[in-house]
PyMOL CGO cylinders between C-alpha atoms (Angstrom):
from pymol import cmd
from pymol.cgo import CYLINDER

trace = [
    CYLINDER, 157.76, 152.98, -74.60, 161.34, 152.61, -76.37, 0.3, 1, 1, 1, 1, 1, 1,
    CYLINDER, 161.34, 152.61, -76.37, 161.05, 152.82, -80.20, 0.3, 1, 1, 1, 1, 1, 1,
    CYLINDER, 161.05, 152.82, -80.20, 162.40, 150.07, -82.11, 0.3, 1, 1, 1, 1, 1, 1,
    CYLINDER, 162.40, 150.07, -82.11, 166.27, 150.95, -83.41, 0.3, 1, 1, 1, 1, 1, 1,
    CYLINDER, 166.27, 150.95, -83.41, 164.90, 150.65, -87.41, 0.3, 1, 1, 1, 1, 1, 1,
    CYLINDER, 164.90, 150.65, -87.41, 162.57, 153.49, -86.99, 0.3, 1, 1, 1, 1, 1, 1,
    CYLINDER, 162.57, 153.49, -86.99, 165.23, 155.47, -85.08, 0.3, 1, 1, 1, 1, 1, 1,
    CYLINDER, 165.23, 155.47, -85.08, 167.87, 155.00, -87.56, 0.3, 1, 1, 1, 1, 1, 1,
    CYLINDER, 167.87, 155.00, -87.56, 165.55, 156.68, -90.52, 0.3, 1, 1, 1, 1, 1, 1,
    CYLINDER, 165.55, 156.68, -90.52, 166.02, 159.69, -88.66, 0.3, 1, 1, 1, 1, 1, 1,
    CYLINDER, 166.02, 159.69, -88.66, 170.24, 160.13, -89.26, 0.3, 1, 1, 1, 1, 1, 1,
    CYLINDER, 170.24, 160.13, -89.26, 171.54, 160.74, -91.85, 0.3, 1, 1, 1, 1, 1, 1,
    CYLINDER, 171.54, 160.74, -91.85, 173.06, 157.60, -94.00, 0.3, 1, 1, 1, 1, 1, 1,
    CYLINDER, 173.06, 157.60, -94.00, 177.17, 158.94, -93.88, 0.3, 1, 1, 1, 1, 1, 1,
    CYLINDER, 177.17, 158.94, -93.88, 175.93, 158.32, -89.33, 0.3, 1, 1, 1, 1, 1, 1,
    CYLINDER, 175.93, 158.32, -89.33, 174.99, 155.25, -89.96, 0.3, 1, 1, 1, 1, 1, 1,
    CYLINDER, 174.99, 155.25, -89.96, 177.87, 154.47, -92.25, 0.3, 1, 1, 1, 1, 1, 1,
    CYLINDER, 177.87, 154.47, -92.25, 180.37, 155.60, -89.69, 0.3, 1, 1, 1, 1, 1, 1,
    CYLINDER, 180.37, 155.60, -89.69, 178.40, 153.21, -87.02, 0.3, 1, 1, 1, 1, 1, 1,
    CYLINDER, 178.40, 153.21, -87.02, 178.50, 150.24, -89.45, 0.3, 1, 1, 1, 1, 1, 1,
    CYLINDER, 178.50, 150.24, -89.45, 182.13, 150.63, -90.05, 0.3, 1, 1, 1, 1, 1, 1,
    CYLINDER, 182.13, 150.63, -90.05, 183.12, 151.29, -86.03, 0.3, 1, 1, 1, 1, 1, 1,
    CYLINDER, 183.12, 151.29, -86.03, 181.07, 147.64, -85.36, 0.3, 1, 1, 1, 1, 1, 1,
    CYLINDER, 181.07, 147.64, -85.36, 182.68, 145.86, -87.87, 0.3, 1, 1, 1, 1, 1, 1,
    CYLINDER, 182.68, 145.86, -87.87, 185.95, 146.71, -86.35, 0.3, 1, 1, 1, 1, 1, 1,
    CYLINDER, 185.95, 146.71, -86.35, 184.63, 146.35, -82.98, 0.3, 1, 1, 1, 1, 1, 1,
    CYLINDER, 184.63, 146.35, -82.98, 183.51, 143.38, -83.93, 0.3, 1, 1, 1, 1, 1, 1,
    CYLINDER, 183.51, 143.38, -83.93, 186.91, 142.30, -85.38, 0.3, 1, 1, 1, 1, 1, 1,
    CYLINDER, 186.91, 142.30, -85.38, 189.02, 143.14, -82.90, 0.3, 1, 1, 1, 1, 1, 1,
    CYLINDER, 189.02, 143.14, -82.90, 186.86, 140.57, -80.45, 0.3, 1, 1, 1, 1, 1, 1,
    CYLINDER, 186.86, 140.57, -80.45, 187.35, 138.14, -82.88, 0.3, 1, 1, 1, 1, 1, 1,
    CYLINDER, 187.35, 138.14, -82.88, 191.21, 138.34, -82.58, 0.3, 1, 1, 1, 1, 1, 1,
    CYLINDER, 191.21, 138.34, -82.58, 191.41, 138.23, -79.24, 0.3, 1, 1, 1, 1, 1, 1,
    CYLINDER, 191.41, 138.23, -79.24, 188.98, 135.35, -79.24, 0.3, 1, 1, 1, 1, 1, 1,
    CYLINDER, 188.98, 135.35, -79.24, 191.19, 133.41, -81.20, 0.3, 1, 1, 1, 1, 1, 1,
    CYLINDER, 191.19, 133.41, -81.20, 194.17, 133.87, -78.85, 0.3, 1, 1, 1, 1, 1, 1,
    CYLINDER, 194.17, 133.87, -78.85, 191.74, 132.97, -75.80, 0.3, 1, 1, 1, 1, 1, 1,
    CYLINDER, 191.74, 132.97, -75.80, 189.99, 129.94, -77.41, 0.3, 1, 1, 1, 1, 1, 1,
    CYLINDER, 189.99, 129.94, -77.41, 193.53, 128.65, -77.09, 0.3, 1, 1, 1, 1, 1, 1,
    CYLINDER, 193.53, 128.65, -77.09, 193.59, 130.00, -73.34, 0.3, 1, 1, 1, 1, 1, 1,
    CYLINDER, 193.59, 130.00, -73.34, 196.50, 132.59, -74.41, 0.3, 1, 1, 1, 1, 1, 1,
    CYLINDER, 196.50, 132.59, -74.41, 197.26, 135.08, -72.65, 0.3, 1, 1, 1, 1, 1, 1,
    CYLINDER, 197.26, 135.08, -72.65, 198.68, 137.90, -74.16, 0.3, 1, 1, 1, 1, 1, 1,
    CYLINDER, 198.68, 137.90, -74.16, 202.06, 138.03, -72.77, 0.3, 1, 1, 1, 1, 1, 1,
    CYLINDER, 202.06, 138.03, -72.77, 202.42, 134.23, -73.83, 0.3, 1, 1, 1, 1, 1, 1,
    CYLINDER, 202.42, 134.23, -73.83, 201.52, 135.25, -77.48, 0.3, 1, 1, 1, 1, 1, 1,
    CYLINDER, 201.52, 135.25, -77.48, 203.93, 137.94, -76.95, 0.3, 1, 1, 1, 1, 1, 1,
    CYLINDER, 203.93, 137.94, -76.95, 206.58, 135.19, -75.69, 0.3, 1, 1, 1, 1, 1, 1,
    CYLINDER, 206.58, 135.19, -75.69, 205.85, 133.38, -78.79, 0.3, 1, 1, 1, 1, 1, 1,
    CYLINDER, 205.85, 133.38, -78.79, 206.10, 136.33, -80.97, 0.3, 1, 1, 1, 1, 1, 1,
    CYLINDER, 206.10, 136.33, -80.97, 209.38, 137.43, -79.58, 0.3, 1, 1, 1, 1, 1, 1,
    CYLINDER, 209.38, 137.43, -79.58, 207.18, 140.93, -78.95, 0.3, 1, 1, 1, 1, 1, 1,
    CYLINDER, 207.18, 140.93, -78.95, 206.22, 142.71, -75.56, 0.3, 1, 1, 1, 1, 1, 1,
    CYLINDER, 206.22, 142.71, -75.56, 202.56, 142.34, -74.36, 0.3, 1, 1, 1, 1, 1, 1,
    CYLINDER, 202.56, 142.34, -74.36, 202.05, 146.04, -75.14, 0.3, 1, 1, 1, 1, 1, 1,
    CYLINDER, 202.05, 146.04, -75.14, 202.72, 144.97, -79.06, 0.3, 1, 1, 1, 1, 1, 1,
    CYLINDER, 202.72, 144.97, -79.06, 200.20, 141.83, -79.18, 0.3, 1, 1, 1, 1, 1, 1,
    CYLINDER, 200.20, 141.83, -79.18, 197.60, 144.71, -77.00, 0.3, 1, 1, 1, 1, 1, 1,
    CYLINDER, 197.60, 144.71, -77.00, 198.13, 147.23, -79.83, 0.3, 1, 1, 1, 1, 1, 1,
    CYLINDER, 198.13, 147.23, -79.83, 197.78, 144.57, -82.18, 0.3, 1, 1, 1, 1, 1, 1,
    CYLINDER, 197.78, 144.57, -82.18, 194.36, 143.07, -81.45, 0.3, 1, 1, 1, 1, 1, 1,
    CYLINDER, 194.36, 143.07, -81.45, 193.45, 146.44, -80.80, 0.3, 1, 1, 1, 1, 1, 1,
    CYLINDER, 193.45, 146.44, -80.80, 193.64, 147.90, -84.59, 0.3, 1, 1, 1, 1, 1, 1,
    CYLINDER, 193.64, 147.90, -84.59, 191.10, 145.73, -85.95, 0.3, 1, 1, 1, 1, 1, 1,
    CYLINDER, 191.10, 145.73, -85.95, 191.02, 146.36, -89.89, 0.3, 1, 1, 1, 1, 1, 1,
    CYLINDER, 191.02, 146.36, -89.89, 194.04, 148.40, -89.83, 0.3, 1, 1, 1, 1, 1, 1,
    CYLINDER, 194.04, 148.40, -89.83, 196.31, 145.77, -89.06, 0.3, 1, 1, 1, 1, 1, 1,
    CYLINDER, 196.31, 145.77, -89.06, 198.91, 144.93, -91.16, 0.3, 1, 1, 1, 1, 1, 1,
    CYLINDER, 198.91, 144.93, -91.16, 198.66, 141.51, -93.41, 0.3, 1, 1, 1, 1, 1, 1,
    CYLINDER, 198.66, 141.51, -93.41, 202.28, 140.38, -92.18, 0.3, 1, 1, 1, 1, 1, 1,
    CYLINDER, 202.28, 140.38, -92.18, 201.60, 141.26, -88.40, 0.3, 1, 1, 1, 1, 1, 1,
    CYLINDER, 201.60, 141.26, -88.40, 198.18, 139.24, -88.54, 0.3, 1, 1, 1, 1, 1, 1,
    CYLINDER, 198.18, 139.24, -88.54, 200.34, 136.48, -89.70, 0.3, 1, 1, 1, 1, 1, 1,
    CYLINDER, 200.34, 136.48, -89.70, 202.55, 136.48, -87.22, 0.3, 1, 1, 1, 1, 1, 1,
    CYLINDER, 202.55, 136.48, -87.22, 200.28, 136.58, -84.88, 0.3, 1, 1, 1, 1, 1, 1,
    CYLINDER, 200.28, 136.58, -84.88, 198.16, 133.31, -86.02, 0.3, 1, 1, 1, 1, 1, 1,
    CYLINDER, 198.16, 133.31, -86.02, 201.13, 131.69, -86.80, 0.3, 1, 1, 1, 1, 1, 1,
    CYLINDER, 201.13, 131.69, -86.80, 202.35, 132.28, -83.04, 0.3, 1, 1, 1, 1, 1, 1,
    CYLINDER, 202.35, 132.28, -83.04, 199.13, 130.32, -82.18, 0.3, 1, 1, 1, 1, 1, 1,
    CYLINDER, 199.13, 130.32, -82.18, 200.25, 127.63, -84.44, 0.3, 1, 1, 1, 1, 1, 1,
    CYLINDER, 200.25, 127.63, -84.44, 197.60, 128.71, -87.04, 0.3, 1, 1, 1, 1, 1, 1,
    CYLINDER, 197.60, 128.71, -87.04, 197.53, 129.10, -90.79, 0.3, 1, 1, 1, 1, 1, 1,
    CYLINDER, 197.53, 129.10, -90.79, 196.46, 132.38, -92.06, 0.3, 1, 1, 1, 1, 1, 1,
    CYLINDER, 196.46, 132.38, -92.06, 194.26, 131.84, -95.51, 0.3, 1, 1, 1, 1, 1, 1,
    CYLINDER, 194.26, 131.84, -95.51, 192.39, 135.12, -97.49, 0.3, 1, 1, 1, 1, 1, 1,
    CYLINDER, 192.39, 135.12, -97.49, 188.55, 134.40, -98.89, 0.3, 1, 1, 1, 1, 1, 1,
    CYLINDER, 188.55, 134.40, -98.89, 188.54, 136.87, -101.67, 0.3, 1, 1, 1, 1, 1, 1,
    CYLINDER, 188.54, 136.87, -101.67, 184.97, 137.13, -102.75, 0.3, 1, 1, 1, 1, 1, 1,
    CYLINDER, 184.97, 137.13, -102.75, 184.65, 138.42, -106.54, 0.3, 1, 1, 1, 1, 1, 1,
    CYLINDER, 184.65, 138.42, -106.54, 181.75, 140.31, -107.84, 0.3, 1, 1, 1, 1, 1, 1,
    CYLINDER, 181.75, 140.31, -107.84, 180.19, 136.95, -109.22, 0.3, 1, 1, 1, 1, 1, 1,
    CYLINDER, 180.19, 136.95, -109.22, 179.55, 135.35, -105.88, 0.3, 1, 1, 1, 1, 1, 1,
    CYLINDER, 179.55, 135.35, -105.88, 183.16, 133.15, -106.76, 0.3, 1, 1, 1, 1, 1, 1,
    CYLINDER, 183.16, 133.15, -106.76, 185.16, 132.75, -103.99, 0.3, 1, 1, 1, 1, 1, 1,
    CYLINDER, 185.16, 132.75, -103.99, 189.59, 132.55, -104.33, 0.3, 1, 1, 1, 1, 1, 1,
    CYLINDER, 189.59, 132.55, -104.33, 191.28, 131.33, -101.82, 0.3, 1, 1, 1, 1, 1, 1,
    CYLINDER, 191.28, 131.33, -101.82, 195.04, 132.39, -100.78, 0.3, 1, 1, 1, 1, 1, 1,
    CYLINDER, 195.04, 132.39, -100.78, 197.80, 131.39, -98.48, 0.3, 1, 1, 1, 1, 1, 1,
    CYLINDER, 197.80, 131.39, -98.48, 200.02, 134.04, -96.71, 0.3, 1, 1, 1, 1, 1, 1,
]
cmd.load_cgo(trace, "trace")
């Protein structure tokens, strides 16, 4: 019978399951970005059309998750016709808003 993931993950060590939390979460954000693009049924060499970019670029693009620059992300939703906005949440629980 499989064993539930919680009791396997006791057995590696915490800097493992760092390393796996921080791969999903850019996994998990580079889906996002290309969900955005097909929610508007983009393809990518029309975004790249619209960016004045190749299709390689807008590829490499959603394809560095968190490392993407804040300027390229912009263009990028922008392209879409989009707004980009930052929720900065401060140690309090307060959230700031910002426009890029």
């Amino acid at each position: 019978m499989a064993k539930p993931l919680s009791l396997l993950v006791k057995h590696v060590s915490p800097e493992v399951v760092e390393a796996a939390k921080a791969r999903a979460e850019q996994e998990v954000f580079e889906w996002r970005l290309a969900r955005l693009r097909e929610q508007l049924d983009l393809s990518q060499v029309e975004l790249a059309t619209l960016m004045g970019v190749s299709q390689p670029s807008v590829a490499n693009l959603e394809k560095r998750g968190t490392e993407i620059k804040l300027s390229s992300l912009k263009r990028y939703i922008e392209a879409m016709g989009g707004k980009l906005t930052i929720d900065i949440e401060l140690p309090d629980g307060q959230h700031v808003g910002m426009s890029c």
